[in-house]
N, C-alpha and C positions, 0 to 999 in steps of 0.2 A: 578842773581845779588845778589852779599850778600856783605855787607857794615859792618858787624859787625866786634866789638872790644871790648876790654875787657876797662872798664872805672873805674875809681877814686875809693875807696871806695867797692871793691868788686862786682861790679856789669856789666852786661854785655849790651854793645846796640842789642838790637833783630831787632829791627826794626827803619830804617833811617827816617827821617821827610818825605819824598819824600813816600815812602812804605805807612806809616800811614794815609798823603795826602790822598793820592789817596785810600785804605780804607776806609775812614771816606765818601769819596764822593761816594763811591759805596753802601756804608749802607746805607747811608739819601737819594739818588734817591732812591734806591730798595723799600725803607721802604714807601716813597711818591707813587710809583707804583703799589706797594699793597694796600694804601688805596684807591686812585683815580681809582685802575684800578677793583677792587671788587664795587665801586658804578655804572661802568658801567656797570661790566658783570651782575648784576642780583639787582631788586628792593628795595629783601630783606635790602641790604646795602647803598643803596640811600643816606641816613643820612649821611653817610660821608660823599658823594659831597658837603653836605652844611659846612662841615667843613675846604672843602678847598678852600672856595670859591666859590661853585656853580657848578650846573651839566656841563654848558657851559665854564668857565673853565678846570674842569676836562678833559672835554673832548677835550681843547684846548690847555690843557700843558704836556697828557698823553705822548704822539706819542716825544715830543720835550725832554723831560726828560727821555722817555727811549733811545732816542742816548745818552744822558748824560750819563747813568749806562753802555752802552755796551762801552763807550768810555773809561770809568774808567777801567770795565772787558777788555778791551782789553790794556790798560795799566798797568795794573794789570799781567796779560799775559807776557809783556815783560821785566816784573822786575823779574818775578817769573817762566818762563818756566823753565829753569834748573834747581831751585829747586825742581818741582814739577814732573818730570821726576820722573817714578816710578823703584825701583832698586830691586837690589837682597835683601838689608834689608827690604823693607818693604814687600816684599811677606812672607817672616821670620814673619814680624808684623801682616800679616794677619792671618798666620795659625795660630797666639796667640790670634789669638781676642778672644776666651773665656775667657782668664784670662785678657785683658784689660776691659771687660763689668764685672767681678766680684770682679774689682778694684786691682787686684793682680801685682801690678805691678813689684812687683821683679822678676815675670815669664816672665816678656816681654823681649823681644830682643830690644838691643838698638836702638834710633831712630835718626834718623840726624834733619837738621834743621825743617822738618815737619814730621811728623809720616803718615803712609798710609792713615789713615782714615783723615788728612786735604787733602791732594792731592787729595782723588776722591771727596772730597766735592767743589774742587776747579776746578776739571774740570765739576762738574755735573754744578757749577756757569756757570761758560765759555761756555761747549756749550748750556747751556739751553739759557745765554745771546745770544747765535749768532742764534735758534731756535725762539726765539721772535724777535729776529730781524726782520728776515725774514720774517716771517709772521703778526710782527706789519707792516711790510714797506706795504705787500699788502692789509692789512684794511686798511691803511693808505691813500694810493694813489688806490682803488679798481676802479675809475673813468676810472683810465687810463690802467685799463686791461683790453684788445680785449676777446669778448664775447668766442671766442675759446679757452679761456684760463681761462673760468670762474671757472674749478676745482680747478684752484689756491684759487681761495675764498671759495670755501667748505672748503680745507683743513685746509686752515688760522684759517677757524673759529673755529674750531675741535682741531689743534693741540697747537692754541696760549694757551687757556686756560690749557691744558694740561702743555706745558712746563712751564707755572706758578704753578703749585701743585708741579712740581718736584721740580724745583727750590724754591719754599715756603718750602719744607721737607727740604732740606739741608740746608736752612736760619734758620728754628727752628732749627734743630738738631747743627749749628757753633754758635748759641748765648745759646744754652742752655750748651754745651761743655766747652765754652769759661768762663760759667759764675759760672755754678754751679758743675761740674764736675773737671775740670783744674780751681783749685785756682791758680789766678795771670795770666792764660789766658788774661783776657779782660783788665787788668790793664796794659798789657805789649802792646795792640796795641794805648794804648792813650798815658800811658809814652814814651815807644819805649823800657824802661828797665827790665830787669830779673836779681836777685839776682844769684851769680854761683852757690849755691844751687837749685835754680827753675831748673837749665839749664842742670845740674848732674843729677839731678831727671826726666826729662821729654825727655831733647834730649843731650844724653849724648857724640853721633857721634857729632852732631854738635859742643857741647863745645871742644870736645877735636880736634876738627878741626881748632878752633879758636882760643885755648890758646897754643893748644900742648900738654897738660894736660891728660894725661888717666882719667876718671872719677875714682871715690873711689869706692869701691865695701860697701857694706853692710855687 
């Protein structure tokens, strides 16, 4: 789904109110998930339960607000599957990744609406989301698992905290990208807007996708 246009003033819409929506709610569950869900995995962090109101809380809003985040991640999903499709450019963008980590960007190959490195960040989200799914659902409901099938609750226990480390590495790595690395990143999912210099500069397929415009060379 892409909704973009070029708007008043030189400036482009990146992202629809509807896209940013459902952003904003996948941040503030995940971010609630993280705090409440580290005071249950281990003592050390205890303290937070009392900042969300209590261990019995925590523990009574954990399960109900992570279908909140996977419902976001899975709406998320269907605004952004075909963007996120990986192509013949961004395998281009990966063999360049030395010269994007040493900020060289005139070496990179152009990138369309997202560069490689958002796409696998975006599906490490997705199926890590659908990884705790699954194995929140069976701490969740552990009651109603027949004793023959109690491997399912080893695993749970084993792999849920795991797909939270993965998914926490990709959550640091898109707020620290977004914030200190890509100037106007994090400015563009709460506006929705990008200057057609941000858009030349960072995803130059995508611009000229949307205006028609070859980007300008350097």
């Amino acid at each position: 789904m892409e909704e973009a246009r070029v708007l008043p003033g030189g400036r482009i819409l990146r992202y629809t109110f509807k896209e940013r929506f459902v952003h904003s709610i996948a941040g503030i569950s995940y971010v609630y998930l993280l705090l409440n869900g580290l005071a249950l995995w281990s003592p050390v962090f205890w303290w937070m339960a009392a900042l969300l109101g209590g261990g019995p809380v925590a523990r009574l809003t954990h399960p109900w607000v992570g279908l909140v985040f996977f419902a976001s991640v899975l709406w998320m999903y269907r605004l952004w599957d075909k963007d996120m499709r990986i192509t013949d450019e961004d395998r281009a963008w990966n063999k360049a990744l030395g010269h994007y980590v040493r900020h060289e960007d005139e070496s990179m190959p152009p990138a369309g609406r997202f560069n490689a490195g958002q796409k696998y960040l975006f599906w490490i989200m997705f199926w890590g989301g659908v990884v705790l799914l699954l194995t929140g659902l069976v701490l969740w409901f552990t009651e109603y698992i027949p004793w023959s099938l109690r491997f399912l609750r080893y695993i749970s226990v084993l792999v849920h905290p795991i797909a939270f480390l993965v998914t926490l590495a990709g959550f640091i790595i898109h707020v620290y990208m977004g914030t200190a690395v890509v100037r106007g990143g994090f400015t563009s999912v709460i506006r929705g807007e990008v200057t057609e210099a941000w858009a030349k500069a960072h995803h130059p397929l995508w611009f000229k996708r949307i205006t028609g415009n070859a980007p300008s060379k350097k």
